[in-house]
Structures are given as structure tokens and as C-alpha cells.
C-alpha positions in Angstrom: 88.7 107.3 96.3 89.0 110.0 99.2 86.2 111.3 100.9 85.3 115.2 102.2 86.7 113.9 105.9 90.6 112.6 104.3 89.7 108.8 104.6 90.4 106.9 101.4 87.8 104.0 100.1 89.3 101.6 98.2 87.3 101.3 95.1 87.5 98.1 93.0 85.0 95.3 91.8 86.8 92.7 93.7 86.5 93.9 97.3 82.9 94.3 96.9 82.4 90.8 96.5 84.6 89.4 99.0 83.0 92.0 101.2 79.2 90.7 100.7 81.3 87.2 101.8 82.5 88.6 105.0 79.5 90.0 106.0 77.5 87.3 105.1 76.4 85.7 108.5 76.5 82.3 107.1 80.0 82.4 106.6 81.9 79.6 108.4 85.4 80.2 110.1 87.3 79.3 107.3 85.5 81.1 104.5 85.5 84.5 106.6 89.1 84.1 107.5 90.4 83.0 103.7 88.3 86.5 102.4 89.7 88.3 105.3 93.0 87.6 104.5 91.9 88.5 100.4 90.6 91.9 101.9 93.9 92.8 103.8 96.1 91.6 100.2 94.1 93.9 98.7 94.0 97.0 101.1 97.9 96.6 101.4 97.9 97.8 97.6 95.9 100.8 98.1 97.9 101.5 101.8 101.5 101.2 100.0 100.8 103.4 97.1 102.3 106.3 98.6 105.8 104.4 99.9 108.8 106.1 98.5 111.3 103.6 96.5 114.2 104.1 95.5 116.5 103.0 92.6 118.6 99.9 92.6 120.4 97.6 90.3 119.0 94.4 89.1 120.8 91.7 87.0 118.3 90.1 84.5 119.7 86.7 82.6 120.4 89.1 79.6 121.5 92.5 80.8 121.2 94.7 84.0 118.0 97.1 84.4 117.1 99.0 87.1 114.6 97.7 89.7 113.4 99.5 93.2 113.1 98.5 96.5 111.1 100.5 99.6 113.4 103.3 100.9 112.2 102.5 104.4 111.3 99.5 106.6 107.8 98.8 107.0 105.8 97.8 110.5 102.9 96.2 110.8 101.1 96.9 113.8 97.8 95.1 114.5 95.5 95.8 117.5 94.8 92.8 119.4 93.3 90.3 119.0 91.7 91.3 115.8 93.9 92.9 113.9 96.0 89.6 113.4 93.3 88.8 111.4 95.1 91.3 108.5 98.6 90.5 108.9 98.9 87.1 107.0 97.0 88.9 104.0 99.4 91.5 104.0 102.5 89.5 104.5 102.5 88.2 100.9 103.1 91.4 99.7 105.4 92.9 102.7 107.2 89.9 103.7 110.0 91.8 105.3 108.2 93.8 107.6 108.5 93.9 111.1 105.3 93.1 113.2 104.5 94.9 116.4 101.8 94.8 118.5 99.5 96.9 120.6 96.9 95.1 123.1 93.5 97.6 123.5 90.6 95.7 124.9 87.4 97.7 124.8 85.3 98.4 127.6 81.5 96.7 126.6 80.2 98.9 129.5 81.7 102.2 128.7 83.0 101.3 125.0 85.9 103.4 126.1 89.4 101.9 125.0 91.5 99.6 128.0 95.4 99.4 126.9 96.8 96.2 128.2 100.2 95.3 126.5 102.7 96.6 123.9 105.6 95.2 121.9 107.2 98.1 119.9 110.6 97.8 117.9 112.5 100.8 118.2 112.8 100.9 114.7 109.6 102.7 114.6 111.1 106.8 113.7 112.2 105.8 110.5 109.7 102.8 109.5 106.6 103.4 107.4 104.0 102.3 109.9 100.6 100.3 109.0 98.7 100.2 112.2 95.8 97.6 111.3 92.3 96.7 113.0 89.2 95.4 111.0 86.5 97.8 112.5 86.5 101.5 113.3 83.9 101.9 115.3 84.3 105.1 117.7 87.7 104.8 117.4 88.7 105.3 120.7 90.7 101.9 119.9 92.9 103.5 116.7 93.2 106.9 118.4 94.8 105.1 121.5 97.3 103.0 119.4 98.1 105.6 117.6 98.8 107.8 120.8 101.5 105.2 121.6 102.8 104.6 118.3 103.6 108.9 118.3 105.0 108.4 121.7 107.2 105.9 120.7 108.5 107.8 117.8 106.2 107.2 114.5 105.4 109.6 112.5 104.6 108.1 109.1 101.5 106.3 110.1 98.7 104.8 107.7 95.3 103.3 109.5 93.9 100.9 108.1 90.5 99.0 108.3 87.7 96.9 106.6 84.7 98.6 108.3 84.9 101.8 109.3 81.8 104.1 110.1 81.3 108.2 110.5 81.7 109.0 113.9 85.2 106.8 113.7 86.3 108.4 110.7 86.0 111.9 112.7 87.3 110.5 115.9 90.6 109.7 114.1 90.5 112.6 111.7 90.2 115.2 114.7 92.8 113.8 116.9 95.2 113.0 113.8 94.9 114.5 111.4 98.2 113.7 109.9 97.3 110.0 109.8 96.2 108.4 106.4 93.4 106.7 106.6 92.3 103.5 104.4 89.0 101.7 104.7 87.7 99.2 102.4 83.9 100.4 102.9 82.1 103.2 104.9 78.8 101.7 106.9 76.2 103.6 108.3 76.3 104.2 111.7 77.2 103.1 115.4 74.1 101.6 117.4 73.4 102.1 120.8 75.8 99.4 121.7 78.4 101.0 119.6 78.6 98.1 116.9 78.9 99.1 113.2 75.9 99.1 111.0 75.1 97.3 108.9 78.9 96.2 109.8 79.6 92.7 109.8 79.1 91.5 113.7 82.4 91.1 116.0 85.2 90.7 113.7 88.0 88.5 116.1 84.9 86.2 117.3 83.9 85.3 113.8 88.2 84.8 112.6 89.0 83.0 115.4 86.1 81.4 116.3 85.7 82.4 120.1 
């Protein structure tokens, strides 16, 4: 489902109830990293759908049909830490991609986005690129990595995110537009300390446990 401002909602019965389970404050560890990984299987669906295939051969114990494979390489390119709380889900489905990584710490003070490390494959100008963070918040974070991803060549970039909120969605939407956008659920709002509500608290402290 696409909204008026371009991001696309995921709509299916499924996510909604492993998302009450995430949110859920009396989750452990283990359950909220086993449904985060569910969420991120399922979000990989709805973020592939537009990857281009193309036509290959396939040999089937009776006769040969034809089968597809992705016409470009795929990137995964979580923002630490908490991104790497989607990748494992995704692998299943994309277990030849490439992972990169882009360190952006946020600033509790200022909420403004501190880049501190980045691992990019040069790969990255013909790759379809998944750049992948559990909240949008501001989006200072996403708009950063995706600064660097463009500098380093990408240009067929898909965001995508468990929890995003309003003034996110138009933070990435006004500084790239060109970048799809794929959310699991829309919240309400930031509060004053810039968390997502109702959101789901900090996302890396409650998969890692730290």
C-alpha cells in the first residue's frame, strides 16, 4: 500500500501480529529478536518486488523449463548497530548478497546524525541496494547513509524500516526523492526526545540486549 508522501506500507495479516509482539514491552531478548528477524523475512518480499529477473534455463528431472534469476547483485546495507538486527531475516531469501555497512551514531543531545565508519564494496553502481535500519525517526540517520551510498555510486536504492514516523518519511522523501521507501507500519509522531510514538522503545538495546 503507498501512501500520499511515496512510502509503501506493507499490508498483510501477519506483520500485524508479529508487530504487536515487538512492541510488546514484555518481550524478552529472544522473542523480540526471533519476530524481528520474521518482520525483516517478510519486508524483503515487499522490498524485492520490483527487482528485474531475467530468463535462464533450468533442467527439471523430466524436461528443461525456464526459471529466472536476479539480473543484478543485491547489497544489504544495515546502519549500525541496529540494523543488523534485519539482515539474518533477510538472508534466507537473499543469501547471495553482499553485506555492507555504514556506522551513524546519533547525537542524544542534538539528535543530529554522527558518521563513524563505512565498509562499501565497489560493487555498489550496478547492485540493487537495500539500505536497512529498524526506526525512522527524523531521519537524519537514513538521509546520511544514503548521502554516502550516492557518493559511492548507488543509485538503485530501496529504504527500508519497521517503524517509521511522519516527519522521517518527509525527511527522506525531500532529500531523495528517488529512493523507495518500505515501512512495515507508520506511528504517530516524534516526542520531545525524538523517539517514535507509540514506536516500540530503542530497537538495538532491546535485540542485543545492551
Amino acid at each position: 500500500m503507498s501512501t500520499p508522501d511515496g512510502a509503501i506500507v506493507m499490508d498483510h495479516p501477519l506483520l500485524k501480529v508479529l508487530m504487536s509482539t515487538l512492541r510488546d514491552v514484555n518481550s524478552s531478548t529472544g522473542v523480540f529478536r526471533q519476530t524481528l528477524n520474521k518482520i525483516a523475512g517478510l519486508l524483503a518480499t515487499e522490498a524485492t518486488r520490483h527487482f528485474e529477473i531475467t530468463a535462464v534455463p533450468v533442467t527439471t528431472p523430466l524436461t528443461v523449463t525456464q526459471g529466472a534469476r536476479l539480473t543484478r547483485p543485491v547489497i544489504i546495507v544495515p546502519i549500525l548497530r541496529a540494523g543488523l538486527g534485519l539482515v539474518d531475516g533477510m538472508l534466507p531469501l537473499l543469501s547471495d548478497a553482499t553485506i555492507a555497512h555504514v556506522g551513524i551514531a546519533r547525537n542524544e543531545e542534538t539528535a543530529l546524525p554522527e558518521p563513524y565508519y563505512a565498509k562499501l564494496p565497489s560493487t555498489l553502481p550496478e547492485a540493487e541496494v537495500l539500505l536497512v535500519d529498524p526506526m525512522l525517526a527524523t531521519g537524519g540517520s537514513a538521509c546520511e547513509a544514503l548521502n554516502q551510498l550516492k557518493a559511492a555510486g548507488a543509485s538503485r536504492l530501496t529504504l527500508v524500516t519497521v517503524v517509521s514516523c511522519p516527519e522521517g518519511i518527509t525527511a527522506v522523501r525531500t532529500a531523495h526523492p528517488d529512493v523507495r521507501l518500505v515501512t512495515a507500519v507508520i506511528d504517530e509522531c516524534l516526542n520531545e526526545r525524538c523517539y517514535i510514538v507509540p514506536g516500540l522503545g530503542d530497537a538495538g538495546d532491546r535485540y542485543f540486549g545492551t
